[in-house]
N, C-alpha and C positions, 0 to 999 in steps of 0.2 A: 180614403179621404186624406188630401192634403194633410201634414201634421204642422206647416208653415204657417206664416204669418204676412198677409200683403203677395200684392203683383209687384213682379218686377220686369223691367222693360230693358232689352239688350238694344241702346243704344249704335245708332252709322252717323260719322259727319260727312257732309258734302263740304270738304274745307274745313273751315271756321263755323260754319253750320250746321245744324241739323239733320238730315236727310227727311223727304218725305214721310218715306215709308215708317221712318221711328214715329212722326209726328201723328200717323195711324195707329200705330201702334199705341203711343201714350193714350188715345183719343178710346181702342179698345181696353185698356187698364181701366181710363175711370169709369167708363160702363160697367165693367165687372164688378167696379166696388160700390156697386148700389146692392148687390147684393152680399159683401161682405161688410156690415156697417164697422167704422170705428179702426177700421186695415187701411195702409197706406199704401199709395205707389211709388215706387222709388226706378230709379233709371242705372247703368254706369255709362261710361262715356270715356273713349280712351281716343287722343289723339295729337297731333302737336300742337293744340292750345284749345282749350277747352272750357273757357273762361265765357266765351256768349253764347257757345250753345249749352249750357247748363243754364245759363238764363232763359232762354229758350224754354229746356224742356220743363221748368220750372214754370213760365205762362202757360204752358199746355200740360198743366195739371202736375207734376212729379213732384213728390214732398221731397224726396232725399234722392241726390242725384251722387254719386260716388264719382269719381273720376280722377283721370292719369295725363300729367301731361309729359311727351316724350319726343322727342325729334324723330325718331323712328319710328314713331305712330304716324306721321304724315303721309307714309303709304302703307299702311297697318297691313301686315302678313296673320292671317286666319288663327294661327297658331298663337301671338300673342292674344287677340281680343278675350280667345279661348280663357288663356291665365289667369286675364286681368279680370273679367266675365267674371269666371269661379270662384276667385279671390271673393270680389263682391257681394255674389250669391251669397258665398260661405259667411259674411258678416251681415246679413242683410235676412237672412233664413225665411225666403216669403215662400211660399207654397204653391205660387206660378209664374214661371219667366216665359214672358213673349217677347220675340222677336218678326225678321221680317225675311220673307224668301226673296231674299234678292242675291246677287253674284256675290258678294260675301256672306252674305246669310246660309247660301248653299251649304259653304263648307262650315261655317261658327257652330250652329244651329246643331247638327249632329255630334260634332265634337262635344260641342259642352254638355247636351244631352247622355251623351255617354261618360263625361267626367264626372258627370255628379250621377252616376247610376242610375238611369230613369229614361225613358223612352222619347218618342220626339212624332208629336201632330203633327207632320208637313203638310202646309200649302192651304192652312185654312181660309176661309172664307169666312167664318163667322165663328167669335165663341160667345160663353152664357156660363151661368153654375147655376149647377142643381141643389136641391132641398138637402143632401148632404154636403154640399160647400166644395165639390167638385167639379174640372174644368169639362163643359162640353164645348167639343171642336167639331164643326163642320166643314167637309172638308169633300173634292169630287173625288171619284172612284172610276176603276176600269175607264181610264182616257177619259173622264167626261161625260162620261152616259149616265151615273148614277151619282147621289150626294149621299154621303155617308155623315152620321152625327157620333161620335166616339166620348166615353168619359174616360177618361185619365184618373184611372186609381192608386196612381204611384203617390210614394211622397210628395214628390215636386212634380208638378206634371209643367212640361215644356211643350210650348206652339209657333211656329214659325206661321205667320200670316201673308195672304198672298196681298201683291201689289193694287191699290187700288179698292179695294173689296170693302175698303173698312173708310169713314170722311174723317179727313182730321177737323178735331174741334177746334174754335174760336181760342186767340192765345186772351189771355187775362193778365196784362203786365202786373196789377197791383198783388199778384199773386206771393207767398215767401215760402220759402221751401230753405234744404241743410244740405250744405255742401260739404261730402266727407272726401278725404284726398286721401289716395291709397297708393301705397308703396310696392310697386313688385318687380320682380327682379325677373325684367324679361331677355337678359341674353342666351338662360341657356331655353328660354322656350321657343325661338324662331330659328328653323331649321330650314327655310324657305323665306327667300327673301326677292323682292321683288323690285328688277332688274330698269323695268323703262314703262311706261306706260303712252300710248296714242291716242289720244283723244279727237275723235271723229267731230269734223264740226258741223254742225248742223243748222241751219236756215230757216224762218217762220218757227211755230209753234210747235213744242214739242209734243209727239206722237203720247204722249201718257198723262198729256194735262189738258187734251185738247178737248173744248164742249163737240166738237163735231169730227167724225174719222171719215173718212173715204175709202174703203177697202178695194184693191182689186185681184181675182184669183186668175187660173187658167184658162177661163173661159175667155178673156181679154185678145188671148193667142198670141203676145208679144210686148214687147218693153215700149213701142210707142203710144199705145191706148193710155199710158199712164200719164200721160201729157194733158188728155182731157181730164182725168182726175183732178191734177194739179189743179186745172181750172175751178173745175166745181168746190173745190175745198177751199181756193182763194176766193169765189163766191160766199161761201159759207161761214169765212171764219175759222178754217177748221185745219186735219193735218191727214195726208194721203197713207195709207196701211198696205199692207196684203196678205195674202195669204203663205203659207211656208210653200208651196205648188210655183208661186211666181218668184220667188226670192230664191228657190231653190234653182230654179231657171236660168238666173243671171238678169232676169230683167230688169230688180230693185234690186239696193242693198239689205241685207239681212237685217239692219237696223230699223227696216220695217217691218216687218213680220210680227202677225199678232197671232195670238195661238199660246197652247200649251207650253211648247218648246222656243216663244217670242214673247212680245212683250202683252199684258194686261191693260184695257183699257177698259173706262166707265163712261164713255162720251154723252150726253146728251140724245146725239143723236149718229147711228151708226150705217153709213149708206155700203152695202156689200153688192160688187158689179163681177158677175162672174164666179161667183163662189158658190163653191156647191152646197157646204156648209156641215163639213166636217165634224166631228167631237170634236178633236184636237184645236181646230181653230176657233170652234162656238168658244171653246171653253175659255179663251181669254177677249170674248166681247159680250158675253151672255150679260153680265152686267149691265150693258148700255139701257138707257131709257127705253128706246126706241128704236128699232129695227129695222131697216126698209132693204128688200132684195131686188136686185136687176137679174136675173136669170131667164134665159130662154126653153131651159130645162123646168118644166113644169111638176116633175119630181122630187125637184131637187131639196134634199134636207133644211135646207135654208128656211125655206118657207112655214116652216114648224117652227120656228123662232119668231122671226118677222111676225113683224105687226102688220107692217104694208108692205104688199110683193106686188111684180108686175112682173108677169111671165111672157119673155119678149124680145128681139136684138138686142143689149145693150144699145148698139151704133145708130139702131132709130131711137131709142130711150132717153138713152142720154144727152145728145141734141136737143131734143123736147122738151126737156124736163130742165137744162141748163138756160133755153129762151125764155122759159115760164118764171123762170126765176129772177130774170136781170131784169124784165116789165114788174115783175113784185119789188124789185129794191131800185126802180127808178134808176 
């Protein structure tokens, strides 16, 4: 059993903001403190200004948000968050830090897990405390085939949460929370420093916020079928996916790929054209509301997911299923 006091939340800014995935993350803190009554949630927050999104995470629940403001936090190197993380922990002594598995969280997440001597829950999907005040993390197992539920009997048990998995709650401006400003001396902790950064721009709705995906895998047989996609998804509202099979191909950019090793999505609703239906790929759509597969292959693992299949050309499918649709939206 935790020998701590409160959750605490390893804050990302998006800029001058908050990041998503923290904003899940606070959202699983205050769920957890319905079962530790009388414990707070507290946050850190390190970056070169960090003045609104401490307001922020302070509407979405966090009593005491600690934070650092540095010019050199603007493109925060792993190594400091790490410091400044610890530092916090260390004044702050709660008994769970959650964070979030995202491309900094990869590397924060273990680090700090290992700074304060204590193990590291990757990639959960869900946590809870048991009847002795300890974290259970859910989390998938062997690629996605199995869910595994773990308790954390260390001191401080640590959980990096997956993208999506978890809804951020409703912000509450009249909310007040304590702002503690911490001092630390990150020169000699970055050893790694980060050179240029490209930022890929991207068009319509983004693939991780969007109510509706359009998936398409190998079965397509090329980078022009995605063109109908595009359509149907502009139909729908919604933002075109694939599989790692077709992005490994060359036919999208990588920036689409949903899957294990891509991105996580919880759409509404999740139309899969051509995909067989992988572990690896379920495992970052299985989330979705609602399932529907295009496949010709009437074996195809897919359809153990799906709610509604239709085993059949896509190329007669989708046609069909796209005029059905523009007579429903006039």
């Amino acid at each position: 059993m935790a020998d701590g006091n409160g959750i605490f939340v390893i804050g990302e800014m998006a800029g001058d903001d908050l990041a998503s995935t923290t904003l899940e993350a606070l959202a699983a803190g205050r769920s957890l403190l319905a079962s530790l009554p009388g414990e707070k949630l507290s946050i850190v927050l390190a970056g070169a200004s960090t003045d609104a999104a401490s307001q922020i995470a302070i509407a979405h629940g966090a009593e005491i948000a600690y934070t650092i403001d540095d010019p050199s936090l603007a493109k925060p190197a792993p190594e400091a968050i790490v410091t400044v993380a610890a530092e916090a922990v260390r004044q702050a002594s709660p008994r769970i830090v959650l964070g979030s598995k995202t491309l900094l969280g990869r590397d924060v997440m273990p680090l700090l897990a290992f700074r304060l001597g204590t193990a590291l829950a990757q990639d959960c999907t869900a946590v809870a405390i048991d009847d002795a005040k300890r974290l259970l993390a859910t989390r998938p197992v062997y690629g996605g085939n199995a869910v595994a539920t773990i308790a954390c009997t260390s001191n401080i048990a640590v959980a990096a949460l997956r993208a999506k998995s978890i809804d951020a709650a409703e912000p509450d401006s009249s909310r007040l929370g304590q702002i503690v400003k911490l001092s630390v001396d990150l020169g000699a902790a970055v050893r790694v420093r980060s050179v240029d950064r490209v930022e890929q721009t991207a068009e319509g709705i983004r693939l991780e916020d969007a109510r509706v995906v359009v998936s398409g895998g190998r079965g397509l047989g090329g980078p022009e079928p995605f063109k109908d996609l595009d359509k149907l998804a502009a139909l729908l509202g919604g933002a075109v996916g694939a599989s790692r099979a077709a992005c490994d191909a060359g036919w999208v950019p990588s920036s689409y790929q949903v899957g294990l090793t891509g991105k996580t999505v919880t759409p509404e609703l999740y139309i899969a054209v051509g995909i067989s239906g992988a572990s690896q790929h379920m495992a970052g759509c299985s989330n979705a509301r609602t399932i529907v597969a295009i496949n010709k292959d009437t074996g195809a693992n897919i359809f153990k997911d799906a709610r509604f299949g239709v085993a059949g050309d896509w190329q007669k499918v989708l046609p069909a299923f796209m005029e059905q649709l523009q007579e429903l939206l006039g």
